[in-house]
C-alpha positions in Angstrom: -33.7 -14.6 -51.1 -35.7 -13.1 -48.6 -36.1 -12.6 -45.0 -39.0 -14.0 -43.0 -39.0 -12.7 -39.3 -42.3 -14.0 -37.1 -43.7 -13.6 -33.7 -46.9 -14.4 -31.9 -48.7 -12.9 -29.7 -50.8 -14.7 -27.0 -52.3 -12.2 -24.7 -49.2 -12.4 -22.6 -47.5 -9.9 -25.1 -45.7 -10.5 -27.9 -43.5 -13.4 -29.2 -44.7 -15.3 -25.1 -43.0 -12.2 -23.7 -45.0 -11.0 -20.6 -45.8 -7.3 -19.9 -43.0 -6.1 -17.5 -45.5 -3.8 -15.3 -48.2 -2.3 -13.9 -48.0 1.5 -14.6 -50.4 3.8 -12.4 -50.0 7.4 -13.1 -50.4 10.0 -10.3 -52.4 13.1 -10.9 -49.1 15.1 -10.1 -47.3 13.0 -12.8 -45.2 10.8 -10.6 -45.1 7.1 -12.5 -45.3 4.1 -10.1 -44.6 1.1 -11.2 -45.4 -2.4 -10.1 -43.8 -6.1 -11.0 -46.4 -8.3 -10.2 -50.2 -7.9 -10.6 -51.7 -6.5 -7.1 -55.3 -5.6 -6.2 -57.1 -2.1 -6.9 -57.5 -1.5 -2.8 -53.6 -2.0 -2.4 -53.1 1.2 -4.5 -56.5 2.9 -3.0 -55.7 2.7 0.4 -51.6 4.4 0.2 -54.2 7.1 -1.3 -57.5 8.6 0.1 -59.8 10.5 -1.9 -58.7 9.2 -5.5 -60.1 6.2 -7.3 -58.2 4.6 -10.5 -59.2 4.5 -14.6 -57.6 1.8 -16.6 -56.4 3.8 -19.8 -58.1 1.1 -21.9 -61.7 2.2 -20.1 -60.8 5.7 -21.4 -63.8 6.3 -24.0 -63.9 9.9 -26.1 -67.2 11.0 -25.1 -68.0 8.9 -22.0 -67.5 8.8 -18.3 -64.4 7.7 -17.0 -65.0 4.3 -15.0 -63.4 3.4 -11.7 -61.5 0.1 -11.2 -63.4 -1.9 -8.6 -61.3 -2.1 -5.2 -61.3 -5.6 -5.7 -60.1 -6.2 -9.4 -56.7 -7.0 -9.8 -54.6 -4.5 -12.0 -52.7 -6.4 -15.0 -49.6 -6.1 -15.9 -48.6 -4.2 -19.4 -51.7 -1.7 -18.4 -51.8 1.5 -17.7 -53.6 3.2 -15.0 -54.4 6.5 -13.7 -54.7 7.7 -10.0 -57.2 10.7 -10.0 -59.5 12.7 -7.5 -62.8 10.9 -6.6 -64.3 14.8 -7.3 -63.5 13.6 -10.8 -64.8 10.3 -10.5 -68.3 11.6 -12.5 -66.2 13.4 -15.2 -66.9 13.5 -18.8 -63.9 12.4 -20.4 -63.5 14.4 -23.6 -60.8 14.7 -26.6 -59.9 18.4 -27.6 -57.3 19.4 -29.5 -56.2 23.1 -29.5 -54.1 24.9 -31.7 
């Protein structure tokens, strides 16, 4: 006999589980996390001169994107908190060895 083991996932997460947080990650590291979704400008205004990236808008080659003040960030995502000096930055991938 075997085992069978199932679970689905229907955007909510896994198995009907919902994402737990919000993560936004500060340019100095610091993690800050959030229970319940809130909007962009919440996060924006605690912090002048920085705009937020999803990490899902995070393209090799591409610019990074900023999260409109009015979109509401989603729990299970990630976000980072960076300078708006960087907000025209070419995001690239290099590895070094």
């Amino acid at each position: 006999m075997g085992t069978c083991v199932s679970s689905q996932a229907n955007g909510n997460g896994i198995g009907g589980i919902k994402p737990s947080t919000i993560k936004i990650i500060h340019v100095d590291g610091r993690l800050q996390e959030f229970k319940q979704a809130i909007v962009a400008r919440h996060i924006l205004s605690q912090n002048p001169n920085r705009f937020l990236c999803s990490l899902e808008s995070m393209n090799v080659d591409s610019y990074v994107q900023q999260v409109p003040e009015t979109e509401e960030l989603q729990l299970g995502q990630i976000y980072f908190l960076l300078p708006l000096s960087q907000s025209h930055t070419y995001f690239l991938y290099t590895i070094s060895y």
